[in-house]
VOGU-3710 file (C-alpha; in Angstrom, 3 decimals, decimal comma):
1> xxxxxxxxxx> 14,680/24,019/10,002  12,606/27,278/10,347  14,867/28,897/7,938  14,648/26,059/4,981  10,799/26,033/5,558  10,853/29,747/4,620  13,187/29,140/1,133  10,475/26,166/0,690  7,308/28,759/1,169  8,835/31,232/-1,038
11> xxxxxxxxxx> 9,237/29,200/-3,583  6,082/27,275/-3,685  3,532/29,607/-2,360  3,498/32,046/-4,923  1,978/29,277/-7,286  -0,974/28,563/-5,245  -4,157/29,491/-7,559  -1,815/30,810/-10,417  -3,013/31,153/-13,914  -0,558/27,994/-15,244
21> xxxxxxxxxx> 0,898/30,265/-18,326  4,232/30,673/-16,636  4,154/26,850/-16,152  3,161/25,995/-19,571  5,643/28,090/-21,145  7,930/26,532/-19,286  9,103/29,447/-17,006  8,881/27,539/-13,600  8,993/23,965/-12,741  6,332/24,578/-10,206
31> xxxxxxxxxx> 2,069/23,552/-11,597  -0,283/26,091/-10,355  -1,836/24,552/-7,100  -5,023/24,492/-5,764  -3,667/25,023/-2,065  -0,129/24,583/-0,022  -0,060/23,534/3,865  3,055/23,211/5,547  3,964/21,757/8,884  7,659/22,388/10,381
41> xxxxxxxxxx> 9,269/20,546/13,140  12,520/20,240/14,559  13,087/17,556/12,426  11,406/17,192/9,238  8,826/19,533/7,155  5,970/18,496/5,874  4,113/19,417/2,836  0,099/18,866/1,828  -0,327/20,061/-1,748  -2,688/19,607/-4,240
51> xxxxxxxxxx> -2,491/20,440/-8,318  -5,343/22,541/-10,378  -4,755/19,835/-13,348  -4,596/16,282/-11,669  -2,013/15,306/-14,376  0,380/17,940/-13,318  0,565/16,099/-9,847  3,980/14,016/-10,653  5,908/17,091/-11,793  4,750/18,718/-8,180
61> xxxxxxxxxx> 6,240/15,587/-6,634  8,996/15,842/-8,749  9,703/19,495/-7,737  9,270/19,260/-3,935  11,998/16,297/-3,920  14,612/18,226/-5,936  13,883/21,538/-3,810  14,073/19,721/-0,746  17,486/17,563/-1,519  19,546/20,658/-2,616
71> xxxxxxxxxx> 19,793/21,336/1,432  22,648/19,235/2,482  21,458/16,590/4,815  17,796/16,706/3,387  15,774/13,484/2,478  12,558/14,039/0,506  9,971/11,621/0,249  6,434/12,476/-2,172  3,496/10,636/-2,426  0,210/10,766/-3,595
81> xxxxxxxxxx> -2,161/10,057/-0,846  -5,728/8,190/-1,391  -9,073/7,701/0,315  -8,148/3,401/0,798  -4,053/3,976/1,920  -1,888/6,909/3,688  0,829/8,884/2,434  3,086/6,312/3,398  3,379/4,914/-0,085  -0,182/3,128/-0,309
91> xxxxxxxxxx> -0,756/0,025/-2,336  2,817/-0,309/-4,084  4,963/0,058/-0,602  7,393/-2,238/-0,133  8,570/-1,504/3,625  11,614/-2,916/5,439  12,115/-3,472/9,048  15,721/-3,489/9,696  15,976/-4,366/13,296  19,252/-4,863/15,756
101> xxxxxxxxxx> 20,466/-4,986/18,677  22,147/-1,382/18,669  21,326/1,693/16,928  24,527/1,789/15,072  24,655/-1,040/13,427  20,504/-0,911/12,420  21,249/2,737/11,147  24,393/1,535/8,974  22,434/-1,036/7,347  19,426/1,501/7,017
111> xxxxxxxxxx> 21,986/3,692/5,267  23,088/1,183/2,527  19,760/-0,177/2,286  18,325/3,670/1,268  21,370/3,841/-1,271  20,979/0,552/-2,777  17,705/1,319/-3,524  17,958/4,666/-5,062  20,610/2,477/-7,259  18,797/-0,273/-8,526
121> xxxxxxxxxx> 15,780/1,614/-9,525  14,987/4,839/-11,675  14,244/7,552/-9,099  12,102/5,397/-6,424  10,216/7,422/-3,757  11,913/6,115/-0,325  10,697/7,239/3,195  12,636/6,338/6,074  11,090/5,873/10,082  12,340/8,191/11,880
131> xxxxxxxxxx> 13,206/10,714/9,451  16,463/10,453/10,153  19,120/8,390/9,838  21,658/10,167/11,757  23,297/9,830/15,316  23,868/13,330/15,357  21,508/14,813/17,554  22,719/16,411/21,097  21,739/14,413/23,839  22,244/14,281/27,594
141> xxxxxxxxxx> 22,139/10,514/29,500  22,032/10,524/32,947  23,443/7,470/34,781  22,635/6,669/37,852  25,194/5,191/40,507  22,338/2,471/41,377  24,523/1,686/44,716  24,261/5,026/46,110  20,676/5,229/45,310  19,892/1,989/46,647
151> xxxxxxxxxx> 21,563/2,852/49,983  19,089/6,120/49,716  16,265/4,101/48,744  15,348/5,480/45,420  15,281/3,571/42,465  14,725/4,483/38,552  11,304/5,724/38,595  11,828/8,138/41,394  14,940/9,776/39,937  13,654/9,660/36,865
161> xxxxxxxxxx> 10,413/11,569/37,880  12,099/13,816/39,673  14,429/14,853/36,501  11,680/15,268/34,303  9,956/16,934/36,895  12,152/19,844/36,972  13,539/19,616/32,764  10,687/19,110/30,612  7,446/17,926/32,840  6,080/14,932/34,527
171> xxxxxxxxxx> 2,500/13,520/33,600  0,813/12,888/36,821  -2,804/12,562/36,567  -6,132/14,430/34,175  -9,157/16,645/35,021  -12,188/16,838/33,506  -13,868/20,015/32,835  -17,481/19,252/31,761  -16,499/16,558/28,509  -12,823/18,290/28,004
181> xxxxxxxxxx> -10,252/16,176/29,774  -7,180/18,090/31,104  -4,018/16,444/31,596  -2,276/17,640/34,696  1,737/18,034/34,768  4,506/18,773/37,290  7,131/21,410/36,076  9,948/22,820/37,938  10,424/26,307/39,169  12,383/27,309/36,148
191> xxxxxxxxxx> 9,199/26,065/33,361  9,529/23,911/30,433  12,582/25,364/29,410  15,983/25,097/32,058  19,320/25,545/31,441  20,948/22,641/31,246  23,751/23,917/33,468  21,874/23,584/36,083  20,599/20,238/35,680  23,804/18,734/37,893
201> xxxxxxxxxx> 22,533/20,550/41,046  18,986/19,737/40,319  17,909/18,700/44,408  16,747/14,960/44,586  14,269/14,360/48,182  14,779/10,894/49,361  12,534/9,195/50,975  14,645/9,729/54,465  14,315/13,215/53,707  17,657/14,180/52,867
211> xxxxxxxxxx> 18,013/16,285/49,821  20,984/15,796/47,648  21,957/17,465/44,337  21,655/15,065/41,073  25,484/14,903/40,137  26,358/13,327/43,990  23,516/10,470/42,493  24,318/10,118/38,925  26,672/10,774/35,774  25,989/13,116/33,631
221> xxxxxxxxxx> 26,932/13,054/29,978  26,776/14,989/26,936  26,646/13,050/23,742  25,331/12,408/20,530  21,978/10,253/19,926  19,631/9,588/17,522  16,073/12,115/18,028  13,418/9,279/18,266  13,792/5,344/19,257  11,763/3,538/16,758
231> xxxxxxxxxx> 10,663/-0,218/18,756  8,884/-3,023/16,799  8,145/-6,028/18,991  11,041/-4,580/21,541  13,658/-4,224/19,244  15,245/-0,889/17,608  14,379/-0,686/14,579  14,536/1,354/11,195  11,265/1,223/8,596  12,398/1,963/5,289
241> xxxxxxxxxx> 9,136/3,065/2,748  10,542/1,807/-0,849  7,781/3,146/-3,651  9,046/2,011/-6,585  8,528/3,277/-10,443  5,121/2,889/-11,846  6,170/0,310/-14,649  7,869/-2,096/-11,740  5,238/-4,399/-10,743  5,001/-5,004/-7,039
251> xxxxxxxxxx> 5,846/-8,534/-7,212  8,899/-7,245/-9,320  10,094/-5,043/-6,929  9,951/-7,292/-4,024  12,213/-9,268/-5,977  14,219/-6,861/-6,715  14,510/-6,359/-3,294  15,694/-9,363/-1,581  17,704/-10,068/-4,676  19,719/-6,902/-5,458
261> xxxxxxxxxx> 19,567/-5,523/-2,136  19,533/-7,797/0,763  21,228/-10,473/-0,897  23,593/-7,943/-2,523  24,124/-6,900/0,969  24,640/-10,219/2,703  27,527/-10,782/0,190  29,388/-7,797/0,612  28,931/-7,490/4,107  27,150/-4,461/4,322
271> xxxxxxxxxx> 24,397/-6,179/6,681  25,855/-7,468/9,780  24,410/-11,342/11,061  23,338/-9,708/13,783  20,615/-7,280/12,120  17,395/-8,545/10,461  15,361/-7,283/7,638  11,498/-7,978/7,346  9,875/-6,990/4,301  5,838/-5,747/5,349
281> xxxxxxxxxx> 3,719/-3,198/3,573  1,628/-3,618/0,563  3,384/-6,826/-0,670  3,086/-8,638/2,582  -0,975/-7,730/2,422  -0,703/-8,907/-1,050  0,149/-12,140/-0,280  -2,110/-12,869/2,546  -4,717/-11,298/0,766  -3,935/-13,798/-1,820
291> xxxxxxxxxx> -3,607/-16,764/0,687  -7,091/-15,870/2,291  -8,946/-15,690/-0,963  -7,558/-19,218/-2,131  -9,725/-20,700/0,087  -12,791/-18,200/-1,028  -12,448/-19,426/-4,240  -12,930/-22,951/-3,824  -15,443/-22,791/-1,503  -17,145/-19,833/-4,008
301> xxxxxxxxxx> -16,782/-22,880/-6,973  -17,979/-25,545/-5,066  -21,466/-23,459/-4,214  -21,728/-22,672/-8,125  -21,133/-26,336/-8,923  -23,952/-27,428/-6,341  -26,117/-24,795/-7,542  -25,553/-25,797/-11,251  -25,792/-29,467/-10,453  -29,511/-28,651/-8,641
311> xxxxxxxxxx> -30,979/-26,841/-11,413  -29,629/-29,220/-14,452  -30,087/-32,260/-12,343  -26,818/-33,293/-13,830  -23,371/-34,048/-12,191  -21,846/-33,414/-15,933  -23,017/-30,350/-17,856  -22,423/-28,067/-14,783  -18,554/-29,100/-15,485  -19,181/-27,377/-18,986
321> xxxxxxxxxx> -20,828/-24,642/-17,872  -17,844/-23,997/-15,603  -15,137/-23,803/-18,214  -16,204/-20,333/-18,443  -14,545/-19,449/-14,674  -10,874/-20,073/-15,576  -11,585/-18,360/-19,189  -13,281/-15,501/-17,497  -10,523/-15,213/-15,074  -7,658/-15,343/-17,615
331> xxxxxxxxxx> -9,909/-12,239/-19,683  -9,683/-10,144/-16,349  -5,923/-10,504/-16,479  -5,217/-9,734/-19,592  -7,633/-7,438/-19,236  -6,027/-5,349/-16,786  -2,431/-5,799/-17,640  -3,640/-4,425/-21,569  -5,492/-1,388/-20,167  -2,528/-0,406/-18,025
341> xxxxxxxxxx> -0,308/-1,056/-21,240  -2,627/1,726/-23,095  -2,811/3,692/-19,934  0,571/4,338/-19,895  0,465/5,651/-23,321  -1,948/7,982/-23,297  0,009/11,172/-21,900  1,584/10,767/-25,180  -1,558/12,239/-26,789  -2,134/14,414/-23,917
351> xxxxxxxxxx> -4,802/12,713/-21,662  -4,369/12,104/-18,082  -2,705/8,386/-17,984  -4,548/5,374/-16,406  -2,893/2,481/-14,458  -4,460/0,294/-11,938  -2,574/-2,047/-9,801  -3,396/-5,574/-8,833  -3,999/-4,662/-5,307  -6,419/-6,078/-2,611
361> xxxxxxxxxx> -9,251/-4,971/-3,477  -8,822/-5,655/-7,165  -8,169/-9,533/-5,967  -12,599/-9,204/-5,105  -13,472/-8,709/-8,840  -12,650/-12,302/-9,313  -14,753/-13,534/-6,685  -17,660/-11,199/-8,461  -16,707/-12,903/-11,486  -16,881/-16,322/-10,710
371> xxxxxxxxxx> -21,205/-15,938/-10,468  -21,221/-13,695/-13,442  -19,372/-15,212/-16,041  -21,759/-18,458/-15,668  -24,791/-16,913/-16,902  -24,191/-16,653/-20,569  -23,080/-20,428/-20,511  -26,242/-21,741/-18,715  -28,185/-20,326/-21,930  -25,932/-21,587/-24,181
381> xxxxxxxxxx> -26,003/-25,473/-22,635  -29,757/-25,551/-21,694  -30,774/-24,234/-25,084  -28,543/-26,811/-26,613  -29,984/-29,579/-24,240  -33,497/-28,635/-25,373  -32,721/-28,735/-28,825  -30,906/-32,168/-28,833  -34,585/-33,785/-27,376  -36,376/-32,791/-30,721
391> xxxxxxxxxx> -36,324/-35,836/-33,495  -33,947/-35,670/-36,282  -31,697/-33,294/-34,855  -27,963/-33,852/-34,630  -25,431/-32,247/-32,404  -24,163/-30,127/-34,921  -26,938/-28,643/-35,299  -28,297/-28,190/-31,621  -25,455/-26,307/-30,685  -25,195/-24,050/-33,410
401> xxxxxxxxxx> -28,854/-23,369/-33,246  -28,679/-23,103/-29,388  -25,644/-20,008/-29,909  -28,283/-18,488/-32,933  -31,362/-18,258/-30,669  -29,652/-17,097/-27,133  -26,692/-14,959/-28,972  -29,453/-11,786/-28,666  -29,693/-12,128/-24,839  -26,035/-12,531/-24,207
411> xxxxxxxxxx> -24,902/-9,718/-26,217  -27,474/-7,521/-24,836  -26,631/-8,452/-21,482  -22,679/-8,384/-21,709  -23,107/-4,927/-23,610  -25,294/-3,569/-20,862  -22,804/-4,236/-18,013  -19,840/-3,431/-20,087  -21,144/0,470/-20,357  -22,456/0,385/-16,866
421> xxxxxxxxxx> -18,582/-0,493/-15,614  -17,136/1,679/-18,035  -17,474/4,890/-16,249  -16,119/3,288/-13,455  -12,892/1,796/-14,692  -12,212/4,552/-18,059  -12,972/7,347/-16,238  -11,111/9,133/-13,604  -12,323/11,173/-10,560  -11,866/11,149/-6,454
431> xxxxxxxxxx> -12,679/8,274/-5,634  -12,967/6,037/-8,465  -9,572/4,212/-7,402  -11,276/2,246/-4,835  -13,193/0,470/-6,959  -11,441/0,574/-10,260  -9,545/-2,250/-10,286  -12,947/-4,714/-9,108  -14,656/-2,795/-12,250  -11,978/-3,752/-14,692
441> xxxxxxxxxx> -11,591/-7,349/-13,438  -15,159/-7,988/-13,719  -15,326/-6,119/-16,688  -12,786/-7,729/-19,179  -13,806/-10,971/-17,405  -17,113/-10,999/-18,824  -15,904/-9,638/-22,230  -13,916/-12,840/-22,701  -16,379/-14,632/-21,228  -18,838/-13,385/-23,479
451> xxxxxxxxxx> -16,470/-14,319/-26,552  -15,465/-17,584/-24,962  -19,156/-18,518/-24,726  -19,988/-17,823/-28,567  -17,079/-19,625/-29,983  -15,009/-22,344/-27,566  -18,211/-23,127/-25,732  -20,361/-24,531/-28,622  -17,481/-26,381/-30,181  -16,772/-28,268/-26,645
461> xxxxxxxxxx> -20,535/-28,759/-25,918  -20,565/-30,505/-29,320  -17,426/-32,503/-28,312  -18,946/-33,509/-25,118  -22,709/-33,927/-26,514  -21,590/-35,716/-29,330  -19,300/-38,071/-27,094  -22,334/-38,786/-24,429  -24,833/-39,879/-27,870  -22,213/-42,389/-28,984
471> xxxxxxx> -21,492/-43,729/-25,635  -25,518/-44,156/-25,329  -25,685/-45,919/-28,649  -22,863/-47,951/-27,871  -24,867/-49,307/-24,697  -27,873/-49,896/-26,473  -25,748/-52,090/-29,209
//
C-alpha cells in the first residue's frame, strides 16, 4: 500500500498551487489544488483535497477514482464533503446494510450488490464498510481445547489475555498525569512485534501454577479472514454507500434500488434467504423527516387558522385567506425543481452550476412559509371587507379596488424579501448550502404567492363575497 500511495503522491502533488495553464490546455487531467493530504493504512488510502476553482472539483473526483482503480484490486470512492454531512456521501446516500449469518455469504451479496449498482447507473460514487470486500487477508485463529482448559481452570478470557499479552498488547488499566490520561498495557518480552513462530510455545500460567506452552492448550491455524468485523445490532454486516448521479433524484434512486437491484437479486438468486438488506442513510432521514413534519404542519395550520379566525372574528374568510398555503407551497416546488433545471445548465455558458436537493433541512422552508405567504392575503380580504361596508358598492368592485389600493404594499414587500433571499439561494460560497434550500423554498413560495394573491385571490373573494350577499338577501326575502 506504501508503494501505490507514492505513484498516487507523484502524480497529484505536483499540482498543488499550480498556475492551471497546463490544465486548461488540456495537458493533465489533474485542476491545480489548493492543498493535498494523504493518509495510508494497511488497507485503504485516503485523500483530503481541495480545488483553486470550486467548479473544477468533479474533474478532481473524477481523476482520483480513475488513478486509484487502474491498481488491480483498488476501489475508489470521492465525495465532496460539507459543513451539515460527512464524506460518507451526505444528503443523497442511499446506504445498504447487508447483514448474515456468515461472512461469506454477506460479502457475496455485498459483491453483486456493488456491481449491480455500478450497472444500473452512470458512474455512481459507491463506498463500501470495511473497505474491503475480500476474505483474503492472513489470519491466525486459535482454538482452544475448552476440556483441557477447563480441567486447568482457565477459561476464554484468561487465555485470551495471556495471548495478546505476549502478540500485540493487553489493555489493563490508565494513569493520569496532571489532565493527560495514559493508558497502561502489558506486552511480552519480545514487544509489539513477535514472530509468529513462536506463538505455539507461548507459556500459559494456570491458576495451579503449572505453566504449559499454548499448542498443548489450543489449535493453531493459519487461514484466510476478512481485516475488520463490521457488527450492526450483533450481526455481520456489510454497509454499502450508493451516491448516485446528480440528475437521479433521491426518491428515484431508492427505487431504483429495491427494484433493479434487490429485487433483481432476489430473482436470480444472487441474495441468499438467509441475508437481509436494510436501506438507511439520507433516504431513510428523508422519510422520517417527512413523517415528523406531517404532524408540524397541521398543528402549524391549525395555529394560523385560530389566529386568523381571532383577528377577523370570522370562522369563514380565514378559509380564504388560507388558499394561499397550498398555492404557496406548490410555488416552492416548482420553484426549486425549475432552478435546479437552469442550474444544471449553466456550465454550458461557463458558470459554476447550481442544484439544491430536497433534503431535511429544505423540508423547514415550508414550515417558514406557511406564516409568510398569509400576509399579502390578509390585505387583500380586509381591504375588500372594508370596501364592501360603503353604500352603493358591489363586489366587483370591492375586490378590484381592494387589489388597486394594497397592490403597492405587497409588491414592495414580496420584492424586498425576494432580494434579501437572493444572495442566499443564487449565490454560492462555504456555507451557503445549509441554508439554500430553506431560502429557495421560502423564496419561490412567496413569489407565487405574491402572484396567486393579485390574480386567483380577488376572483375567489368575489366568488365567495358575492355568494355570502345573495345568501343574505335571500334570508331577508
Amino acid at each position: 500500500m506504501e508503494a501505490i500511495a507514492r505513484q498516487v503522491e507523484d502524480h497529484f502533488l505536483p499540482h498543488v498551487n499550480a498556475d492551471g495553464q497546463a490544465y486548461a490546455a488540456g495537458e493533465t487531467s489533474v485542476p491545480p489544488m489548493a492543498y493535498l493530504n494523504m493518509q495510508v493504512t494497511p488497507t485503504r488510502i485516503r485523500i483530503i483535497a481541495e480545488t483553486l476553482n470550486p467548479r473544477h472539483i468533479e474533474a478532481l473526483m473524477d481523476e482520483i477514482t480513475r488513478f486509484y482503480e487502474q491498481f488491480p484490486g483498488m476501489r475508489a470512492f470521492a465525495a465532496k464533503g460539507s459543513i451539515i454531512s460527512s464524506n460518507d456521501g451526505g444528503t443523497r446516500s442511499i446506504n445498504l446494510d447487508i447483514s448474515g449469518p456468515d461472512l461469506v455469504s454477506v460479502y457475496s451479496a455485498a459483491n453483486a450488490a456493488y456491481q449491480r449498482a455500478e450497472e444500473i447507473f452512470d458512474n455512481p460514487r459507491i463506498q463500501s464498510q470495511p473497505s474491503t470486500l475480500s476474505l483474503a487477508q492472513p489470519l491466525i485463529q486459535i482454538m482452544p481445547d475448552w476440556d483441557r482448559a477447563a480441567e486447568l481452570g482457565l477459561g476464554a478470557e484468561s487465555i485470551g489475555f495471556t495471548v495478546a499479552s505476549l502478540t500485540e498488547g493487553s489493555y489493563v488499566d490508565d494513569f493520569f498525569l496532571d489532565d493527560e490520561k495514559i493508558d497502561i498495557y502489558v506486552y511480552g518480552s519480545e514487544g509489539r512485534n513477535p514472530s509468529l513462530d513462536s506463538l505455539p510455545d507461548v507459556m500459559v500460567h494456570t491458576p495451579q501454577g503449572a505453566t504449559l506452552p499454548l499448542s498443548s492448550l489450543a489449535t493453531i491455524e493459519e487461514t484466510v479472514d476478512t481485516s475488520m468485523v463490521r457488527r450492526v445490532d450483533g450481526r455481520r454486516t456489510v454497509t454499502l454507500n450508493v451516491i448516485p448521479p446528480d440528475d437521479v433524484p433521491l426518491e428515484a434512486g431508492v427505487a431504483r434500488v429495491r427494484t433493479e437491484i434487490l429485487q433483481s437479486m432476489r430473482d436470480s438468486g444472487a441474495l441468499p434467504a438467509n441475508v437481509d438488506v436494510d436501506i438507511s442513510g439520507a433516504s431513510d432521514q428523508l422519510n422520517a423527516t417527512r413523517e415528523a413534519l406531517t404532524g408540524n404542519f397541521i398543528i402549524a395550520i391549525a395555529i394560523v387558522y385560530l389566529l386568523l379566525v381571532a383577528i377577523f372574528a370570522h370562522w369563514g374568510f380565514p378559509l380564504l385567506i388560507m388558499t394561499a398555503i397550498p398555492l404557496g407551497v406548490a410555488g416552492g416546488i416548482v420553484g426549486l425543481a425549475l432552478m435546479n433545471l437552469v442550474g444544471g445548465l449553466l456550465p454550458m455558458i461557463g458558470l459554476q452550476p447550481l442544484r439544491q436537493p430536497f433534503d431535511m433541512i429544505t423540508m423547514l422552508g415550508f414550515l417558514i412559509l406557511m406564516g409568510t405567504v398569509v400576509n399579502n392575503p390578509i390585505l387583500v380580504v380586509d381591504q375588500a371587507r372594508q370596501n364592501l361596508r360603503q353604500k352603493g358598492v358591489t363586489v366587483v368592485q370591492a375586490a378590484t379596488g381592494a387589489v388597486q389600493t394594497r397592490l403597492r404594499p405587497i409588491a414592495m414587500t414580496t420584492l424586498t424579501t425576494i432580494c434579501g433571499l437572493s444572495p442566499l439561494v443564487f449565490l454560492p460560497g462555504e456555507g451557503t448550502e445549509l441554508y439554500r434550500g430553506v431560502g429557495a423554498i421560502v423564496l419561490f413560495g412567496l413569489l407565487g404567492a405574491a402572484i396567486v394573491t393579485v390574480t386567483f385571490l380577488p376572483s375567489l373573494t368575489i366568488f365567495v363575497l358575492g355568494w355570502r350577499e345573495r345568501w343574505r338577501r335571500s334570508r331577508e326575502v
